[in-house]
N, C-alpha and C positions, 0 to 999 in steps of 0.2 A: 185720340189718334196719334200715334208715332210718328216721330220725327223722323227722314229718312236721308239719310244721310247722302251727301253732295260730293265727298271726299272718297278717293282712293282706298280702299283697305288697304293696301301697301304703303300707300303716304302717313295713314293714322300710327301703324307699326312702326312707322322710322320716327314718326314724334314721340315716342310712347320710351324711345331710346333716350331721348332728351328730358321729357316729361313724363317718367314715371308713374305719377298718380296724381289726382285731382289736384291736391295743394299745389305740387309743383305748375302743372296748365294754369290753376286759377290765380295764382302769383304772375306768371309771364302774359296772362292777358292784361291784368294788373298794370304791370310794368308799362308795356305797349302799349296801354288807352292814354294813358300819362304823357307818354310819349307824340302822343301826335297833336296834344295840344299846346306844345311847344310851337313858338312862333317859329316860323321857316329859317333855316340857316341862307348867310348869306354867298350870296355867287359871284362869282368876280371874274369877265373875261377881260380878254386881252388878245391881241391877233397882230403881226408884222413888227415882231420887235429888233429883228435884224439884227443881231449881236450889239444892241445898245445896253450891255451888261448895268452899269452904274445906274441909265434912269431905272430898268425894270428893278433891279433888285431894292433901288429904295424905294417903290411903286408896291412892291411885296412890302415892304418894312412897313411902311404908314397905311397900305391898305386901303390907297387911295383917297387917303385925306380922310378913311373912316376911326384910324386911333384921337386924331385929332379934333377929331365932332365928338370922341366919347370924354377927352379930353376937358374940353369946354365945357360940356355938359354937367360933367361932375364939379368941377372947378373955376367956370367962367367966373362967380361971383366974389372968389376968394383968392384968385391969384392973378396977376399981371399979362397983359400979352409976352412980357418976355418969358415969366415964369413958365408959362406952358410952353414955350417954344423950348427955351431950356429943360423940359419934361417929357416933352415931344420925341428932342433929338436924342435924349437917356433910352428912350422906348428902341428906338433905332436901330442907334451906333452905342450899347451900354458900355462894351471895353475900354472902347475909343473916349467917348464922353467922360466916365468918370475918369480915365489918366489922368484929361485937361483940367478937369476939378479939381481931383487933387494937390495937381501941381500951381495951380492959380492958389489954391487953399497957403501950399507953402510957402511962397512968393511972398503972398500976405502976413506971413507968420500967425496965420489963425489957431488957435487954440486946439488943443484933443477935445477939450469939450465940446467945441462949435462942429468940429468933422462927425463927433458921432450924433451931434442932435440934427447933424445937415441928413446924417444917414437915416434917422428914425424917420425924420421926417419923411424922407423920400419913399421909403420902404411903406409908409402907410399909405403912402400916393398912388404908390403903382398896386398894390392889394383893390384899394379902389375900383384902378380902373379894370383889373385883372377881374372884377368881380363883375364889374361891369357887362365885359365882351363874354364872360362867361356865362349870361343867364339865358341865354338860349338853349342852353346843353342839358343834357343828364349827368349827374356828377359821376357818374359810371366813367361817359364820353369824356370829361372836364378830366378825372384820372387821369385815363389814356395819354392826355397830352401834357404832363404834367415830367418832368425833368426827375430820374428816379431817386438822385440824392436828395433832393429837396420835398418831395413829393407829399409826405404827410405833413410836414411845416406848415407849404401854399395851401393843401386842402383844409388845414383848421382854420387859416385866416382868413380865406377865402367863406366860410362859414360862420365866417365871425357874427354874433348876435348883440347889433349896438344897443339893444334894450335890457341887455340881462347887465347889472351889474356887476352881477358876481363872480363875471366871465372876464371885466374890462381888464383887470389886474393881470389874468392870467394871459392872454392876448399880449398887453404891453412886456411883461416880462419874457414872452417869446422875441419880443422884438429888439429888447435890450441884447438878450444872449446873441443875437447871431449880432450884432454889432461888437457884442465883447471880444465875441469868439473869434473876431479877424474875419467870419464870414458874409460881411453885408457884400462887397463887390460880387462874389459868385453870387449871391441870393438874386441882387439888384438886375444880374445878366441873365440870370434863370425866369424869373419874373417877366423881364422883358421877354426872353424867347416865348413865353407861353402867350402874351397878352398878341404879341407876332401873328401865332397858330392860331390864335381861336378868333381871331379880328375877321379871318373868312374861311368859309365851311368848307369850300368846293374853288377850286379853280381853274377856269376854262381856258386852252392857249389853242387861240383860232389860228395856225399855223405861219411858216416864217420865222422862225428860230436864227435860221443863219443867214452868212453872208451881210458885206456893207460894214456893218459893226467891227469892231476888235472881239469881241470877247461871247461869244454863241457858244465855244465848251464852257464858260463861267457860267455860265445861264444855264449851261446842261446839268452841269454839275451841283446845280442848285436845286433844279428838278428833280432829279433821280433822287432827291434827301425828303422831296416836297410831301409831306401824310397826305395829302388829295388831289393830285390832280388827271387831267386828260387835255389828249392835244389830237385836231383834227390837223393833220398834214398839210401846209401848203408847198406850193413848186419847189420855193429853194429847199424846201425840208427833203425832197420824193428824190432833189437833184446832188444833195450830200447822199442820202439812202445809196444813191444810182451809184454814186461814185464808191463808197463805202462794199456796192457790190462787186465791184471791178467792173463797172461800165466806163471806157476810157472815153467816151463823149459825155459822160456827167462831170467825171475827174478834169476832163481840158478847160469844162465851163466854169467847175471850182475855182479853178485854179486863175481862170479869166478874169472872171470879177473879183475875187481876193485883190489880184494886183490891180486891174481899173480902181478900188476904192482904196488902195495902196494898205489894205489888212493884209498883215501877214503874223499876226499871233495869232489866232486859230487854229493855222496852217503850221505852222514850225513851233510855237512853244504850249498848242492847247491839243495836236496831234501827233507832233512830231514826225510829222513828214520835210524830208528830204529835198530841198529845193535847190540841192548844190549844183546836179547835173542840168537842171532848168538853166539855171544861173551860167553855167562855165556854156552850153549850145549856145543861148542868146548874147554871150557877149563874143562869142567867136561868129556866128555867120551874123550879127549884126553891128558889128565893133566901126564898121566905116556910116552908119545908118542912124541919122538923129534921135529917131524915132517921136520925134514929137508928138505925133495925133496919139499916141498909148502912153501918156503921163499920165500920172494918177490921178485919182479928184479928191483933193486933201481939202480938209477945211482951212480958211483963209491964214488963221493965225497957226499951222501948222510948224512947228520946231523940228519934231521926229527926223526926220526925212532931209539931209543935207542934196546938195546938187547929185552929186556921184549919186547915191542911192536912186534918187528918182530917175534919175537916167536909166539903171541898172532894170529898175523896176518895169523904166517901159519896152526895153529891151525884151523882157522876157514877158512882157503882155503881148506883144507882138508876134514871138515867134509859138507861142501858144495860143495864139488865134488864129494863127494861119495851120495849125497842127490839130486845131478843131474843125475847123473848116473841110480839110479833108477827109477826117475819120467822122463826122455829120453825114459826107455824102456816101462815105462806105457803107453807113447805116442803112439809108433809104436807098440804096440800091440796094441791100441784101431786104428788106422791109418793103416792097413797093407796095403791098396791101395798104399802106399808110398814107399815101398818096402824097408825099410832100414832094416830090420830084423838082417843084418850081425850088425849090433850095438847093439847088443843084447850082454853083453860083459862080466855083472856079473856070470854068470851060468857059466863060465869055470873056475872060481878059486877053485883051488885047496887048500884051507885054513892048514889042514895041512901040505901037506909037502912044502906050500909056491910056489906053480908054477900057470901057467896059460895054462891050456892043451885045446888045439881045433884043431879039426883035425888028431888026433894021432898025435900032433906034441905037446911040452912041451916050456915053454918058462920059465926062471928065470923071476920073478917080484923084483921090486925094492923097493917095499913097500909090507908089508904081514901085518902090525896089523890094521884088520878090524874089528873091536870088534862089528857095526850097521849091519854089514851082514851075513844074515841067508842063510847059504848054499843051506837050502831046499826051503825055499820062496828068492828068492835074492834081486829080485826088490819090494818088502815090505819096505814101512817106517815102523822103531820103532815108537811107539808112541811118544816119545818124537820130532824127528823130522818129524810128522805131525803134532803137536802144532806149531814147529819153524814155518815149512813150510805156516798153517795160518796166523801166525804173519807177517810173510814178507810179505806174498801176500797182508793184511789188510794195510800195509804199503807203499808200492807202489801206492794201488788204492788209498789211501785218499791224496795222496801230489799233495794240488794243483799248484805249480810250476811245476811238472812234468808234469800232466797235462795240463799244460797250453801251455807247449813247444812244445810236442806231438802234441796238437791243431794247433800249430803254424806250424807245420813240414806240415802237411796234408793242410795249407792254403795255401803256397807256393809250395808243394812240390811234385813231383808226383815219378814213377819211370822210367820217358825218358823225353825228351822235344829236340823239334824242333827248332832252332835259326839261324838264316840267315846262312842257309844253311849247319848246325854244329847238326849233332845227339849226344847228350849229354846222357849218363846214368854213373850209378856207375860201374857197371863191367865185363856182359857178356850178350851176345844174344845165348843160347843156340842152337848148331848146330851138326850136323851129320859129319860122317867121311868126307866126299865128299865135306866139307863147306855147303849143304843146311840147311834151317830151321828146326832145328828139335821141332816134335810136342810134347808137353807136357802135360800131363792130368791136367786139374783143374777140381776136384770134379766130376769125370764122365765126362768131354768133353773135345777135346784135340783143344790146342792152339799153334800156332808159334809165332814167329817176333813182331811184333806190337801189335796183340791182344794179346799174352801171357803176353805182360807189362800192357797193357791197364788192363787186366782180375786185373792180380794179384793186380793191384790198387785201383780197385775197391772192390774186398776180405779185403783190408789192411783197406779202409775205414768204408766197412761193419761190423767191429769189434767194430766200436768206436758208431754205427748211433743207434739211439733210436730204428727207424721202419725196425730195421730186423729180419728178425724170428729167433727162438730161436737157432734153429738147425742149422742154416748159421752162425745165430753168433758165435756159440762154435767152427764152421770146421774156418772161420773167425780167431778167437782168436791160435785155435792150428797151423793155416798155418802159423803164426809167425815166429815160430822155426821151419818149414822146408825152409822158406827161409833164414835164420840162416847157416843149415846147412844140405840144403836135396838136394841131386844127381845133378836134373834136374832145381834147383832153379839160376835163372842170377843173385844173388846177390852172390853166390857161385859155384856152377857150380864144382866143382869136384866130387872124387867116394864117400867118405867118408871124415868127420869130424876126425881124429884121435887122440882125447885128450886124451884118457882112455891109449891108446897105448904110447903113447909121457910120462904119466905120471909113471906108473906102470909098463911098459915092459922095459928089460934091450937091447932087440936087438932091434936096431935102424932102419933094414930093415922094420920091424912092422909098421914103423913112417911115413911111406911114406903116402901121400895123391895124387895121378893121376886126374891131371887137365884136364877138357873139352876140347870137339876140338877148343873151340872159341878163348882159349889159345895157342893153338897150330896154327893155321890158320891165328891168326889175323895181321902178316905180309905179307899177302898174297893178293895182289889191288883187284884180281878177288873176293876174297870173302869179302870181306869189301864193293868193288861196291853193291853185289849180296844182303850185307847188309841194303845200304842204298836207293837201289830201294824200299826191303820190306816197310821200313818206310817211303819213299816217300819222300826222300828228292831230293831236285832239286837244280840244281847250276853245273856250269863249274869248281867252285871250293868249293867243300863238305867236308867234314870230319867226322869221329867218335872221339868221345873227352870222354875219361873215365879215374877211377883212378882205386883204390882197392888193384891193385900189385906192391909193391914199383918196381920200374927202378934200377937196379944196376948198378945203373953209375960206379962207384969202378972196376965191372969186365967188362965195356967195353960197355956194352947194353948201347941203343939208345933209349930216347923217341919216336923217331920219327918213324913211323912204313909205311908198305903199300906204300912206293915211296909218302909217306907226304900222306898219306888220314887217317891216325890214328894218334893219339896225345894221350900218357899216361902219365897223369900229377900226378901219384903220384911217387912223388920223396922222400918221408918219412919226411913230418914233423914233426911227430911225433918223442922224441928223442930215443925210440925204437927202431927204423929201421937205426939209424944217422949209423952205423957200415956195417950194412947190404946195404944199399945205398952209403954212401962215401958221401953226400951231406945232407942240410936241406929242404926238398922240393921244388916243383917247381910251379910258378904261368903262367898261359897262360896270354896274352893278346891280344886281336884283337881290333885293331883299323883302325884308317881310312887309315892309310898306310898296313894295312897286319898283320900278326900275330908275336909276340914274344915269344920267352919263356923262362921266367927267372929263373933262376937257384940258387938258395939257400944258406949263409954257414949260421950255427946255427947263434939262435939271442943269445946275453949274458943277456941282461933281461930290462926291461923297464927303469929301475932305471940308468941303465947306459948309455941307449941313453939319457934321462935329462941331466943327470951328467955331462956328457963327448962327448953327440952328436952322441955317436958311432949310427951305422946306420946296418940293415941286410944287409951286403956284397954278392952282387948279381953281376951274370955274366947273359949276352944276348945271344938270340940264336938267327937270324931272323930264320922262319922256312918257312914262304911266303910273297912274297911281291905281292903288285896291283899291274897293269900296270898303275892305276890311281887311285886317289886319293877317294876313296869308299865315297859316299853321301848318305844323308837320304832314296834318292829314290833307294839305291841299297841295301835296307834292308827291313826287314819281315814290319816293320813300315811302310818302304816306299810303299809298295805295297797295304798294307792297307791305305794309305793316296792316293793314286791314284784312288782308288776303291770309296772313298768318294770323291772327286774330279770330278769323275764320275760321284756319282748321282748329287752331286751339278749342275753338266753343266744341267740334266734329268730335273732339277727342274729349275732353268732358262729358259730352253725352255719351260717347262710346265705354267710358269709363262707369258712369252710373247704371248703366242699363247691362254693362256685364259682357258687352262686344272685345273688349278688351280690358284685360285684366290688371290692377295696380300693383305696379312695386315698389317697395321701398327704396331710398336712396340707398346707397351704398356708401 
């Protein structure tokens, strides 16, 4: 009886474009079966890294402490804790590190002899381990990432065969030449950038890129270079987006927390925006005005920042929160479908006698000289700051760096993703008392679970697209900042934003902010499952993987949530949270063996792991393990290579039985 085929005629014909005739099919299934018995490449997230540029990008370098385990492994028995720490930091920092080598080499007056046998040696070190991180791949993949000057060198030696004799001669003499040849430092730096790429397959950035930090375009800029990554969106991320669109209530709130964490290289030397006219307003209407309560929050041993500056700095926090404050309530007054009206916050000051009365209830304020606030209109800009306010806005939209990143965020990045069997977002799936989905209006239509991310994605995209109407684009542009910081938004998800309160009120009860159920429930398996059926996720072993809320390790909290079906990996890299966490962040990793999660203490700065090799001191959690060793075929990839696999066999049969006809290559 005949086989009857499952596949498309139209699909078999557009493979038939690819694979010609039997050989070719029977080679590519070939290929593919091969392929999925490869152990599973490794994943690596990460989530709220705040412009903490230095620890994330040494966190990429060492890979999580995973160069270092390949390290030991190959070489615990034969070299020193220092040697590998000095091999370590080679993997790293190569530039940087061999300088200091060689110039300690000089110092010493060491020998030409001894520099080129320091180089042989090194060079056969790093092929090691290069060979090492490399055996997960297909040497096709292992190409790919392979530095093009150097490229057939690494792949002979990486090939190297320690049993053939006949080979060992010709191997060494590769290794003599590029030391002759004045090329070991590039080889030694090339080397390391691949052993870099191939230490993790895939990596995830659970959202929180900016703000807090210095350096969030350093991190961008690293990104956009990155061979794989994805990033689900969290608020500060949607709140650069907002601003980047010319929302001037995301721009105000940029611009807020930049100077409360006293960053301003992001802002002026990573965007090049304009903070002169900020600068020259706040020191004119507030030049008699201490401004104490809007000093920065510098770390203790901060140098940077002399008196004048931080003065300067809280001048212009001040007068751009009070410039937020009223273009906030312009919002929801033109937005009342949003219902945040309780944010309506200027109209109870009581400028004389200095109180904040709502409710028949009076409140002490801890700031009273508002000289831009007109009792009768409150939420009115002076004209001076709607000049500012065009300024900034014109300043944002024309930076193309910013720009470009933005671009980059939206090319990668959505606000959920699905991953062998891992629901991935930034921070909340808005729910109801009872754990179900709770429905959420977008624009006239109410949305849950899956399509509420999916919608709200498409809105965020919609802001940025040429062909969207006018009127979409502006609800587009303002929905920014209610994902910021509106009710029913999963990037936030509480009742209220409370900055006005936190700043200006003396009772701290004021200060509270009442977290969503999805806060409240998400140690709960039943609701987490009820979770991940919405989104469709399948697997014997699933999970939700989000950051947003730093873990208080310090008072005892547990990543690990839901009897292990939840994983909250923000463990505060940011060094803002270092107090409030007790720790420097946390990276997941899942590999072929199961999942880890490594555990943080602060990095002390790039310069010192060169120096001195120091390394981010990291502790392990396993938090699952396989019962077997996870292969290509037991991942999202794998399924989709079986599915090709599939039609290939369609089209062999098609091909023998005369459905479709072979051709030869060309």
């Amino acid at each position: 009886m005949e086989q009857e085929s499952t596949v498309d005629y139209r699909v078999l014909q557009l493979l038939s474009q690819t694979y010609p005739n039997v050989a070719a099919a029977s080679t590519e299934i070939i290929n593919l079966e091969a392929i999925l018995s490869l152990p599973k490449g490794t994943e690596h997230f990460m989530a709220d890294i705040h412009g903490e540029y230095e620890a994330f990008l040494h966190i990429l370098k060492n890979a999580s402490g995973n160069i270092k385990r390949k390290v030991r492994e190959l070489y615990g028995c034969t070299l020193s804790d220092d040697e590998i720490r000095e091999l370590c930091a080679l993997i790293y920092y190569p530039e940087q590190k061999l300088e200091i080598m060689k110039a300690n080499m000089e110092q010493q007056a060491v020998a030409t002899t001894a520099l080129d046998e320091f180089y042989s040696t090194t060079l056969l070190r790093l092929v090691g381990v290069c060979r090492s991180v490399s055996s997960k791949y297909t040497r096709s993949k292992v190409r790919k990432a392979l530095p093009r000057e150097f490229a057939y060198i690494i792949e002979e030696l990486l090939h190297e065969a320690s049993s053939d004799d006949d080979k060992q001669a010709y191997y060494q003499r590769i290794v003599e030449s590029i030391v002759q040849t004045g090329r070991a430092d590039a080889f030694i730096t090339a080397l390391a950038g691949v052993i870099q790429r191939l230490a993790v397959d895939q990596l995830h950035i659970l959202g929180d890129i900016y703000d807090r930090g210095p350096g969030a375009h350093i991190i961008m800029d690293r990104l956009c270079e990155h061979h794989s990554f994805d990033i689900q969106w969290g608020n500060h991320d949607a709140l650069w987006m907002g601003a980047a669109a010319g929302n001037d209530c995301c721009i105000c709130n940029v611009l807020r927390l930049s100077l409360r964490y006293g960053n301003m290289a992001t802002l002026e030397d990573g965007y090049g925006i304009n903070l002169v006219p900020l600068a020259t307003f706040a020191m004119e209407t507030y030049a008699n005005d201490p401004c104490d309560l809007f000093g920065p929050r510098l770390d203790r041993d901060d140098t940077t920042h002399n008196e004048k500056t931080r003065r300067l700095i809280a001048q212009m926090h001040k007068a751009i929160s009070i410039i937020q404050f009223k273009l906030e309530a312009q919002m929801i007054q033109r937005r009342p479908e949003w219902q945040m009206q309780n944010r309506l916050v200027l109209q109870y000051i009581d400028k004389q006698r200095g109180l904040f009365v709502k409710d028949d209830k009076e409140y002490e304020m801890t700031d009273t000289f508002l000289p831009t606030l007109d009792p009768a209109h409150p939420y009115e800009l002076t004209a001076e700051e709607a000049e500012l306010v065009r300024q900034l806005h014109h300043s944002f939209r024309v930076s193309e760096k910013l720009q470009r990143h933005i671009k980059c965020l939206f090319t990668h990045g959505c606000m959920y993703h699905i991953c062998n069997g891992n629901l991935l977002f930034h921070a909340s799936v808005p729910l109801n008392a009872d754990g179900s989905l709770k429905a959420v209006d977008l624009n006239g239509q109410s949305y849950s679970g899956r399509e509420l991310l999916h919608r709200i994605g498409m809105i965020m995209r919609s802001a940025f697209n040429q062909d969207t109407p006018r009127e979409q684009k502006h609800f587009a542009r303002d929905y920014f900042w209610y994902l910021w910081c509106g009710p029913d938004s999963p990037l936030f998800d509480k009742d209220r934003m409370a900055t006005f309160e936190r700043y200006f009120l003396k009772d701290k009860d004021t200060h509270q902010e009442r977290k969503g159920y999805y806060y409240l429930l998400r140690d709960n398996a039943e609701v987490v499952d009820r979770i991940l059926n919405a989104f469709g996720v399948e697997g014997k072993h699933r999970h939700i993987i989000n950051g947003h809320v730093p873990v208080r390790v310090a008072g005892g909290e547990s990543p690990i949530k839901a009897d292990g079906k939840l994983m909250v990996i923000d463990g505060g890299l940011s060094r803002a949270y270092h107090e409030t966490t007790g720790i420097a962040g946390y990276t997941l990793v899942f590999h072929s063996r199961g999942f880890e999660l490594i555990q943080h203490e602060p990095f002390t700065s790039a310069e010192e792991a060169v120096l001195r090799g120091t390394d981010i001191r990291s502790s392990k959690q396993i938090v699952e393990l396989s019962g077997h060793r996870l292969r290509v075929r037991d991942t999202d990839k794998g399924r989709e290579l079986q599915s090709q696999i599939a039609e290939l066999k369609e089209l062999l049969y098609a091909y023998r039985h005369g459905i479709i006809t072979e051709r030869s290559r060309k």
